[in-house]
MDAnalysis code that builds the backbone (N, CA, C; Angstrom):
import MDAnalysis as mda
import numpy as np

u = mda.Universe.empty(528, n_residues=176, atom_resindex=np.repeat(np.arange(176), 3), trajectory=True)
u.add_TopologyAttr("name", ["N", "CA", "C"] * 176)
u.add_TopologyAttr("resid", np.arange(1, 177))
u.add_TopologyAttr("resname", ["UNK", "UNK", "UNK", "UNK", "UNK", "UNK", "UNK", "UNK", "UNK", "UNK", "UNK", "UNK", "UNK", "UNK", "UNK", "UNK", "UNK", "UNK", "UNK", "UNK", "UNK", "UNK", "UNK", "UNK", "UNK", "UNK", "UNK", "UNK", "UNK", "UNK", "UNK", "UNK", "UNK", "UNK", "UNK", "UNK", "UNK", "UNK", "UNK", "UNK", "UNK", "UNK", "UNK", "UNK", "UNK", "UNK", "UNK", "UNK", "UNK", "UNK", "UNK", "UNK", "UNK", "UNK", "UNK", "UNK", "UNK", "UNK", "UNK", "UNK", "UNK", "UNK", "UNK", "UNK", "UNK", "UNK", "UNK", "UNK", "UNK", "UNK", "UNK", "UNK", "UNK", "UNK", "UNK", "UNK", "UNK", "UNK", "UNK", "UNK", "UNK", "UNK", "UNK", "UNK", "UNK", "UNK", "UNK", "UNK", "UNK", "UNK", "UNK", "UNK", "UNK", "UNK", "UNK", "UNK", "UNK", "UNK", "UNK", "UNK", "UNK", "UNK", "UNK", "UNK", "UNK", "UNK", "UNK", "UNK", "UNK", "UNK", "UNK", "UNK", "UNK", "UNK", "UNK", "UNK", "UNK", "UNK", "UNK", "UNK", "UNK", "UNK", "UNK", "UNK", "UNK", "UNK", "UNK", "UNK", "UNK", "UNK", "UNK", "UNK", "UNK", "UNK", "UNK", "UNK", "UNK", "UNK", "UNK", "UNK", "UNK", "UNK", "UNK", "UNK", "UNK", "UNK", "UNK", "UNK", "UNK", "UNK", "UNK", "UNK", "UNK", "UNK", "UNK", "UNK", "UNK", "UNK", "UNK", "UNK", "UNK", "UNK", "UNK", "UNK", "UNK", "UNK", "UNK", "UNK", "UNK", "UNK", "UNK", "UNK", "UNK", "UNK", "UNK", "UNK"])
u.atoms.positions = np.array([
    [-4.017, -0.724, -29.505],
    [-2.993, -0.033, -28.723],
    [-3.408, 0.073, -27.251],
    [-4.745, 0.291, -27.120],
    [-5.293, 0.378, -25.446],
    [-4.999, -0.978, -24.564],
    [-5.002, -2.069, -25.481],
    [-5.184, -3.125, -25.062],
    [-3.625, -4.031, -24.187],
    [-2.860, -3.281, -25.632],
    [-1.451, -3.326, -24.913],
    [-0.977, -2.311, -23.906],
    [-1.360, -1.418, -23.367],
    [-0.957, -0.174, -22.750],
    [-1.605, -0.894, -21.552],
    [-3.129, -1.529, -21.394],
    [-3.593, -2.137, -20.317],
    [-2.875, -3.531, -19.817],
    [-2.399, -4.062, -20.734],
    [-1.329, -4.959, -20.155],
    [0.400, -4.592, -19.655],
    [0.413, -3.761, -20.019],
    [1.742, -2.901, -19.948],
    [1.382, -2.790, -18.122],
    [0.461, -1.798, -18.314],
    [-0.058, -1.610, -16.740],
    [-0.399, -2.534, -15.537],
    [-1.280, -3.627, -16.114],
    [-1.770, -4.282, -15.127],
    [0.123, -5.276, -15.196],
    [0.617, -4.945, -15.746],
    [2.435, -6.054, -15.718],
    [3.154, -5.537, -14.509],
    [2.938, -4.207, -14.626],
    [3.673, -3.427, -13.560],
    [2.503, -3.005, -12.271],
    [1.833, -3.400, -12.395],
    [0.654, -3.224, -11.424],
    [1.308, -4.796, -10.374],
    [1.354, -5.825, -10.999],
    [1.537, -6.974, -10.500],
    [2.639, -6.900, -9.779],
    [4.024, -6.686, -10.606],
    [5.271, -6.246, -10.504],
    [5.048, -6.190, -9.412],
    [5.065, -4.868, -9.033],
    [5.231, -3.463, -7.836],
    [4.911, -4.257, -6.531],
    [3.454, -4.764, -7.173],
    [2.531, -5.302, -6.122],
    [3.596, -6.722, -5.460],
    [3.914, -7.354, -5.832],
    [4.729, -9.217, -5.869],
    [5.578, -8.489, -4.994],
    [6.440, -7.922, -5.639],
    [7.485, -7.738, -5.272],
    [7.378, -6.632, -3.812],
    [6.486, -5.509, -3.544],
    [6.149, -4.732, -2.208],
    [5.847, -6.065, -1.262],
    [4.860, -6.848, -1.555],
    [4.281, -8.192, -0.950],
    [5.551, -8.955, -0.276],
    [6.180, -9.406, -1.384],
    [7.519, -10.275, -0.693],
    [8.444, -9.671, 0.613],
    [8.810, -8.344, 0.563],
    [9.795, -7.586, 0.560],
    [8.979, -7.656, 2.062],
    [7.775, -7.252, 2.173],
    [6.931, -7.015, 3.612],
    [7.043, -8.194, 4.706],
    [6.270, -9.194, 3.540],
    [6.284, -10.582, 4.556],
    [7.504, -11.332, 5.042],
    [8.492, -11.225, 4.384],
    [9.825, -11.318, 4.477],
    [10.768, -10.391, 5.740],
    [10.218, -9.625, 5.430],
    [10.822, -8.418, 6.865],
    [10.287, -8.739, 8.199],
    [8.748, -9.009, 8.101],
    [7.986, -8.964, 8.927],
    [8.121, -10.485, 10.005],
    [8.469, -11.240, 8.567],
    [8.587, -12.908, 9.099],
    [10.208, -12.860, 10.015],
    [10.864, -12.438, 9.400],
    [12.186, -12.239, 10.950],
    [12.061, -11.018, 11.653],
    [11.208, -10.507, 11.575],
    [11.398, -9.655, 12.570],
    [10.299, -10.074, 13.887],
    [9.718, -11.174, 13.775],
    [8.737, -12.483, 14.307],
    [9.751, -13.238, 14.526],
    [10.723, -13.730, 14.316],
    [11.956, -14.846, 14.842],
    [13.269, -14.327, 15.570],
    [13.704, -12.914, 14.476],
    [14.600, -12.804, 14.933],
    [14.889, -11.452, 16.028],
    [13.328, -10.700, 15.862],
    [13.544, -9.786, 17.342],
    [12.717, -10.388, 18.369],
    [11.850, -11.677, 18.711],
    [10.873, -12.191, 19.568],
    [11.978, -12.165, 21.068],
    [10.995, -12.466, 21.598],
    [11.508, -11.893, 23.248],
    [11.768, -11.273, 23.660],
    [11.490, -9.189, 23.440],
    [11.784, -8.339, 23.661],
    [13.151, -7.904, 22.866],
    [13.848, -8.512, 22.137],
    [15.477, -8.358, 21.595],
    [15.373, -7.002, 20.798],
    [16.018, -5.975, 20.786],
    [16.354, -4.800, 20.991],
    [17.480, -4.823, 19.665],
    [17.390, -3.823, 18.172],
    [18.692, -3.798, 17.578],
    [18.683, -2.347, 17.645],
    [19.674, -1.723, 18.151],
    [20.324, -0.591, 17.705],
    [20.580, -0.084, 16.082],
    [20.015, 0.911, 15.346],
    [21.230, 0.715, 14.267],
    [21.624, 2.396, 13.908],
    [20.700, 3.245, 14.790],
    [21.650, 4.478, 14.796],
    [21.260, 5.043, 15.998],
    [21.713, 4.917, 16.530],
    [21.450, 5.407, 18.194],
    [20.597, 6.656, 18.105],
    [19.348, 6.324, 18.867],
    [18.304, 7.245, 18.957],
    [17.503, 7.775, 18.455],
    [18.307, 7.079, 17.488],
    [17.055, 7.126, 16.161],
    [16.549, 6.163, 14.665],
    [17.370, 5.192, 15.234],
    [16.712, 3.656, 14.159],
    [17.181, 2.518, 15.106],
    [15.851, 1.854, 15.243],
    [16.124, 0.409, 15.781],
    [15.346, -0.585, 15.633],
    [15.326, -1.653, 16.055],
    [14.394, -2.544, 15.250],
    [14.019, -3.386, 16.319],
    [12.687, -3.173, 16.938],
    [12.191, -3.949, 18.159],
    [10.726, -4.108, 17.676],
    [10.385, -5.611, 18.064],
    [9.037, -6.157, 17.624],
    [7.916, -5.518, 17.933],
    [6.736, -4.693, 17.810],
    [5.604, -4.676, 18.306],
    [4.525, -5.236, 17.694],
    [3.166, -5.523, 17.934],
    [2.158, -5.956, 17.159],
    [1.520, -4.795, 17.531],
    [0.636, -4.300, 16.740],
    [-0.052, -2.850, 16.432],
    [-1.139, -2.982, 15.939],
    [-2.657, -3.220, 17.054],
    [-3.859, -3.178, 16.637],
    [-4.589, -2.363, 15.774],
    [-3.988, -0.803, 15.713],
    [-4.591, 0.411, 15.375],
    [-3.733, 0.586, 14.042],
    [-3.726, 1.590, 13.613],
    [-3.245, 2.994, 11.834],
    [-1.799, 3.048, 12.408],
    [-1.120, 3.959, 11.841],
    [-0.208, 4.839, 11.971],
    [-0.151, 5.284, 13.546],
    [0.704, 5.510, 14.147],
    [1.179, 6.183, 15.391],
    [0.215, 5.638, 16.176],
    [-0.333, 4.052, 16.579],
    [-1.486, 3.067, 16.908],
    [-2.752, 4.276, 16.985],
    [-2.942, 4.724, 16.213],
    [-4.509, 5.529, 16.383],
    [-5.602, 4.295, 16.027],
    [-6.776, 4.620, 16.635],
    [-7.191, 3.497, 16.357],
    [-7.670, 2.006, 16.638],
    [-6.693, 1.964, 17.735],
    [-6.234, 0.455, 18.882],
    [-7.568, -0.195, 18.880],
    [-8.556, 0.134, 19.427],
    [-9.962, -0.452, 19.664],
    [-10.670, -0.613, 18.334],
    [-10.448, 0.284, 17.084],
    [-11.449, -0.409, 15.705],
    [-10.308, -0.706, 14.730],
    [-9.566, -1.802, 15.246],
    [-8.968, -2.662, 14.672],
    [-9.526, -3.506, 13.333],
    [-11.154, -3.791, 13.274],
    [-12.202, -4.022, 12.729],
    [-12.562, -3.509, 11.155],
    [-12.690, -2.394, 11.571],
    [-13.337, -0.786, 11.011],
    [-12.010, -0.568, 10.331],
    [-10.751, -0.430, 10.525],
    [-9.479, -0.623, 10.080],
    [-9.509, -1.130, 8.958],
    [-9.514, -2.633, 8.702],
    [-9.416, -3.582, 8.078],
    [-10.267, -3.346, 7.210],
    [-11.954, -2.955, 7.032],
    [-12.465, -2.957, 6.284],
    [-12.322, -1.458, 5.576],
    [-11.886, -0.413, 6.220],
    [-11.432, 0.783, 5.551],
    [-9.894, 0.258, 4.705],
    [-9.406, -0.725, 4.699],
    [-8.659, -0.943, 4.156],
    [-8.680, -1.725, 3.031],
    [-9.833, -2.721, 2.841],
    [-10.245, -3.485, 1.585],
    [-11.223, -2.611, 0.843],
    [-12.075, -1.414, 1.650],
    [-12.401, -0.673, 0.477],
    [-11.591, 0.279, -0.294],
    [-10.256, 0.721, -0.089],
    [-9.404, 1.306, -0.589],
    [-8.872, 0.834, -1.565],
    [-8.556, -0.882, -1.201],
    [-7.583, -1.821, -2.330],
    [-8.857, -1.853, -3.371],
    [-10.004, -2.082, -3.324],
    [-10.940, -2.103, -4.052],
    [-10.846, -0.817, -4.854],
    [-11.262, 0.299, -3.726],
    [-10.861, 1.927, -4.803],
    [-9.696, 1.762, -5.532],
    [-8.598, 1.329, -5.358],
    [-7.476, 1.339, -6.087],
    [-7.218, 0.628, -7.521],
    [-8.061, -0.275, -6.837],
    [-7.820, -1.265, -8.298],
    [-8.918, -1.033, -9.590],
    [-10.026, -0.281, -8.702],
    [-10.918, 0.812, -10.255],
    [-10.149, 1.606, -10.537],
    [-9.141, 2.198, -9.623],
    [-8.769, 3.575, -10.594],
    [-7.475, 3.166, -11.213],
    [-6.728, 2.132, -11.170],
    [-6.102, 1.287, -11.995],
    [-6.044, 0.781, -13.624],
    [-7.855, 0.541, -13.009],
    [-8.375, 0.031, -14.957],
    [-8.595, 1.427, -15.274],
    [-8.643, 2.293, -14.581],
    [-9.677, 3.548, -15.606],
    [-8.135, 4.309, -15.610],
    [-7.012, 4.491, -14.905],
    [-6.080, 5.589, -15.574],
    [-5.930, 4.833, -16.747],
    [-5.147, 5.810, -17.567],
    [-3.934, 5.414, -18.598],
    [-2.625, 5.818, -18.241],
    [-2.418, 6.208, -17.283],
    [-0.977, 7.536, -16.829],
    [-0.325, 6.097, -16.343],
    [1.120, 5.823, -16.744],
    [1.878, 4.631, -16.255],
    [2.308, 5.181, -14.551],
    [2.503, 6.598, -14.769],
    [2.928, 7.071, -13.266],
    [1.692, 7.120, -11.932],
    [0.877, 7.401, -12.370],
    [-0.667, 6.847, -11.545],
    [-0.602, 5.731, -11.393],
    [-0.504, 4.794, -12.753],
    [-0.326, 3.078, -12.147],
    [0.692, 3.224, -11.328],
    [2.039, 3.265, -11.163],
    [2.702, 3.070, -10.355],
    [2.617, 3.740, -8.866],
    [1.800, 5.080, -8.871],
    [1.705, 5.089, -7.195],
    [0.596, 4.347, -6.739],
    [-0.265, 4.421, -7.797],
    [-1.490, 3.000, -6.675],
    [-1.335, 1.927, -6.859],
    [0.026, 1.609, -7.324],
    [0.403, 0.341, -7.444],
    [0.981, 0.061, -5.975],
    [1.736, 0.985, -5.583],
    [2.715, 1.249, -4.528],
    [1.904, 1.520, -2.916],
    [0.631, 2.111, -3.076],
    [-0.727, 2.411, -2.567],
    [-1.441, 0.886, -1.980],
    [-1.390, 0.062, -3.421],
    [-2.227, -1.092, -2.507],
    [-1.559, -2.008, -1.970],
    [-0.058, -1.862, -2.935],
    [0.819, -2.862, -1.813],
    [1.098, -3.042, -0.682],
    [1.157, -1.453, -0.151],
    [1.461, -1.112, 1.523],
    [0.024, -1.755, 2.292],
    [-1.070, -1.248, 1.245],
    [-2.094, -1.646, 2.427],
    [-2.631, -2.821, 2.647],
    [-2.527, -3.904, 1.430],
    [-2.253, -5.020, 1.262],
    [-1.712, -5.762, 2.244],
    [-0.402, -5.381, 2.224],
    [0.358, -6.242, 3.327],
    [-0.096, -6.168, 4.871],
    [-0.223, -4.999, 4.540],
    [-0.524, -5.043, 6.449],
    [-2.329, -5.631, 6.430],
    [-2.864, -6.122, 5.430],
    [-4.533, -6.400, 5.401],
    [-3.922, -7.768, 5.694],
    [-3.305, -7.973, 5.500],
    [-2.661, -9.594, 5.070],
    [-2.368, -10.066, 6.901],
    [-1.846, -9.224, 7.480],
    [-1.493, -9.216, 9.272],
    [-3.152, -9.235, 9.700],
    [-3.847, -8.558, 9.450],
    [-5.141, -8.126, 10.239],
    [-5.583, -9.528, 9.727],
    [-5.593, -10.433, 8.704],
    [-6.382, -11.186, 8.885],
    [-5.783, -12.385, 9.077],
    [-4.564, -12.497, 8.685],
    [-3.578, -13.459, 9.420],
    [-3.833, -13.863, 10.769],
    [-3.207, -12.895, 11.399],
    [-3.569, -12.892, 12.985],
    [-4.765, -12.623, 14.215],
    [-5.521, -12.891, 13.281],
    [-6.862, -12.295, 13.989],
    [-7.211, -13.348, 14.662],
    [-7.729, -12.654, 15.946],
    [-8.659, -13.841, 16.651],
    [-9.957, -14.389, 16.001],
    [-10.368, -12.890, 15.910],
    [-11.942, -12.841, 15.410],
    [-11.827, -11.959, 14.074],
    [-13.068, -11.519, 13.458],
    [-13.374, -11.176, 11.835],
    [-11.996, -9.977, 12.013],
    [-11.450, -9.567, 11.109],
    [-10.182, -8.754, 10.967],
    [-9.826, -8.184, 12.140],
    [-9.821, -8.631, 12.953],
    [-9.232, -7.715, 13.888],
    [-7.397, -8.304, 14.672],
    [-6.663, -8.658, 13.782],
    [-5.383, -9.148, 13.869],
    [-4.467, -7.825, 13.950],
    [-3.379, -8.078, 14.478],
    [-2.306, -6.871, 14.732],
    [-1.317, -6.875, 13.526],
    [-0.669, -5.622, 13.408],
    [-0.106, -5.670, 11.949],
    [1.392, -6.017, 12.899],
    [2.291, -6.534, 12.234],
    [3.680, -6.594, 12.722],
    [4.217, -5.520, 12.457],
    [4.714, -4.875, 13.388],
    [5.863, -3.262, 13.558],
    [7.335, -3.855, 13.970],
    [8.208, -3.552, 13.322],
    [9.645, -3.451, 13.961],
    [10.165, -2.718, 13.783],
    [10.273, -1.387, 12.709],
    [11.398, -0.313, 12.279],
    [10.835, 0.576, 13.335],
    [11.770, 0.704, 14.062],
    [11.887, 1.931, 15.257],
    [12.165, 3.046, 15.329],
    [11.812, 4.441, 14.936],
    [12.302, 5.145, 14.307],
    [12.172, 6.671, 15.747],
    [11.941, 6.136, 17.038],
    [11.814, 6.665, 17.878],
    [10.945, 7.466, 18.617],
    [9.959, 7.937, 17.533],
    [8.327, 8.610, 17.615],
    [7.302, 8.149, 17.066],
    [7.996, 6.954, 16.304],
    [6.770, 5.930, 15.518],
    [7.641, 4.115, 15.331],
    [6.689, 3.194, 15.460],
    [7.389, 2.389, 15.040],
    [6.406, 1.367, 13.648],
    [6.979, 1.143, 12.672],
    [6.239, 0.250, 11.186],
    [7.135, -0.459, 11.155],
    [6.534, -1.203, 9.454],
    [7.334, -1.776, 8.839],
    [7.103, -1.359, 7.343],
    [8.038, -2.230, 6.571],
    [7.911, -2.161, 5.382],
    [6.646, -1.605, 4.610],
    [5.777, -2.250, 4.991],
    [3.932, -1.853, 3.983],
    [4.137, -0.391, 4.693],
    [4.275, 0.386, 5.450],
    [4.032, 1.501, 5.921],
    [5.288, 2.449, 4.987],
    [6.754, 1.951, 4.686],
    [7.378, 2.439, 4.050],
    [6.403, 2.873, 2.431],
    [5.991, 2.053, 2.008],
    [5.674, 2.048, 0.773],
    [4.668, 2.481, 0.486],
    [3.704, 2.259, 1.595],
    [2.538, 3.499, 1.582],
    [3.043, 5.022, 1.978],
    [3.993, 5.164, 2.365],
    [4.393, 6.736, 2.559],
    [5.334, 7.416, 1.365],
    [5.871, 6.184, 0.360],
    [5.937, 6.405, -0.742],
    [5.303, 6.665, -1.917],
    [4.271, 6.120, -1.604],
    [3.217, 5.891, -2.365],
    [1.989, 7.574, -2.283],
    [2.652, 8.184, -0.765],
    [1.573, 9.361, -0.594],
    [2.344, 10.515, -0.987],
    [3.449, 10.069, -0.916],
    [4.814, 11.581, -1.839],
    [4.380, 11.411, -2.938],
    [4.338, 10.245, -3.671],
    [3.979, 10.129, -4.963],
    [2.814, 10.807, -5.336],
    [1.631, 10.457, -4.915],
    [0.199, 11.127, -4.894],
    [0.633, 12.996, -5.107],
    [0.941, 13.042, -3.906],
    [0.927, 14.866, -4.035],
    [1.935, 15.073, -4.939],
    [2.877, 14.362, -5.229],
    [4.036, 15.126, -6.724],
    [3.038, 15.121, -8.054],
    [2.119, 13.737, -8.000],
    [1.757, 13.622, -9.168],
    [0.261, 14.762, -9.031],
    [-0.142, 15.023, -7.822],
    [-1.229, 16.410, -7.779],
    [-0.616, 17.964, -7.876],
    [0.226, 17.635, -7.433],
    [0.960, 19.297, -7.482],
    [1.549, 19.607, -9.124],
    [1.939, 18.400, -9.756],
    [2.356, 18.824, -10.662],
    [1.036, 18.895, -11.604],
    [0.091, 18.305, -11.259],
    [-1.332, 18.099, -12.324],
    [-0.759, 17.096, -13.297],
    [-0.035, 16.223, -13.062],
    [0.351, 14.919, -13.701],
    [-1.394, 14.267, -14.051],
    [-1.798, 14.405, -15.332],
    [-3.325, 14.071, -15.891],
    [-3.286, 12.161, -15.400],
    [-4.453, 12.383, -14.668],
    [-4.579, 10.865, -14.210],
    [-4.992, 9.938, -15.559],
    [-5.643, 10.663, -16.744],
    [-5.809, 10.157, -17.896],
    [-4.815, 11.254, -18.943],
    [-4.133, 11.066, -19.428],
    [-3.753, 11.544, -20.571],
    [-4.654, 12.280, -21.897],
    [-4.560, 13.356, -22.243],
    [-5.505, 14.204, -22.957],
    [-5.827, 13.193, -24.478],
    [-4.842, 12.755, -24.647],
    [-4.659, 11.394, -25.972],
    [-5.841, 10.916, -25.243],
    [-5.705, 9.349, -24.481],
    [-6.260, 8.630, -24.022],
    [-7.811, 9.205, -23.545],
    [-7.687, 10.147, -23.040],
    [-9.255, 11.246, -22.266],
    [-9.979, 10.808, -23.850],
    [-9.265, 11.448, -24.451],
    [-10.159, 12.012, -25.725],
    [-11.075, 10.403, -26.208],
    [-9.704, 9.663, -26.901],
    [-10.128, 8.529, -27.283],
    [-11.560, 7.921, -26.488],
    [-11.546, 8.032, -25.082],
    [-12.086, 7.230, -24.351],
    [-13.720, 7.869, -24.579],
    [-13.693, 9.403, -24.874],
    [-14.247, 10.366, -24.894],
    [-15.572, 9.593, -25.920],
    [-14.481, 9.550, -27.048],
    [-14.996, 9.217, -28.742],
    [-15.642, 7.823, -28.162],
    [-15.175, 6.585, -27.783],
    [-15.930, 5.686, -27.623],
    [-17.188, 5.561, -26.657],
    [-17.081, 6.519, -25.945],
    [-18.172, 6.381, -25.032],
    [-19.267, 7.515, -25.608],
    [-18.916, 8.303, -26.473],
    [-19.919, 8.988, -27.608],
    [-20.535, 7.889, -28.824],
    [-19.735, 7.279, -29.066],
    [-20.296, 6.310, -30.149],
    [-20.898, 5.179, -29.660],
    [-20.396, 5.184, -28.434],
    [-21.505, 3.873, -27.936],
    [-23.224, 4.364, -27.279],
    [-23.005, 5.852, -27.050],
    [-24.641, 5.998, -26.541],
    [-25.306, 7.182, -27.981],
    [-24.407, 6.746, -29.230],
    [-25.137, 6.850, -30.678],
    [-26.583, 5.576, -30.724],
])
């Protein structure tokens, strides 16, 4: 039963992941063609628009100069993510660090895409939102951090008391 529950997971682990992946590079790739040359979209005056930037730094460009340090705080995360992947059993844990490495994924995917030198490439920004500007991987990592605190506030068990236990029993019988 573990064995199918771990394929269940790593199915929708992939899922989430393919499909966050596409959805990014896809946004990101016209918004590289079709906002280049400064081109400007309106789509609610003053407060959504869609103009190109490249963005060395985090969130709100913090960061700009360890563009570097960035990148590798960002493959040790996808790394953290994908241990705590094999070790939940909670399908809703899989799905926010599913949602977790996709965002950071994609934009790891810009840093090394575009880099001159060892990761230090700019992530593509176009959603304009007037005090910040991202894209997609940033949507889904901020989905991905609602998710986190619903699933902490509620004490949503990152292992299931079933599964805890079981895991409990085998790792007692194996240092018999």
């Amino acid at each position: 039963m573990r064995v199918k529950r771990l394929r269940i997971r790593a199915a929708v682990f992939a899922l989430v992941v393919i499909i966050g992946l596409v959805i990014d590079r896809v946004t990101k790739l016209w918004a590289l063609h079709g906002l280049a040359s400064g081109k400007h979209i309106q789509l609610i005056h003053n407060v959504l628009s869609l103009s190109l930037v490249r963005n060395p730094g985090a969130s709100f460009g913090l960061g700009s100069s360890a563009t570097c340090g960035i990148s590798i705080l960002a493959i040790v995360a996808c790394i953290a993510m994908l241990v705590a992947i094999r070790r939940t059993s909670s399908l809703q844990w899989t799905l926010a660090l599913s949602f977790a490495f996709a965002g950071a994924f994609g934009n790891l995917i810009d840093r090394a895409m575009y880099a001159e030198h060892f990761l230090d490439g700019k992530v593509i920004d176009f959603i304009n939102y007037g005090w910040s500007v991202g894209n997609v991987a940033d949507i889904i990592l901020a989905i991905a951090g609602v998710w986190f605190v619903i699933l902490v506030i509620f004490e949503f068990p990152f292992q299931p008391a079933e599964s805890a236990h079981k895991n409990q029993l085998s790792s007692d019988e194996s240092n018999e």
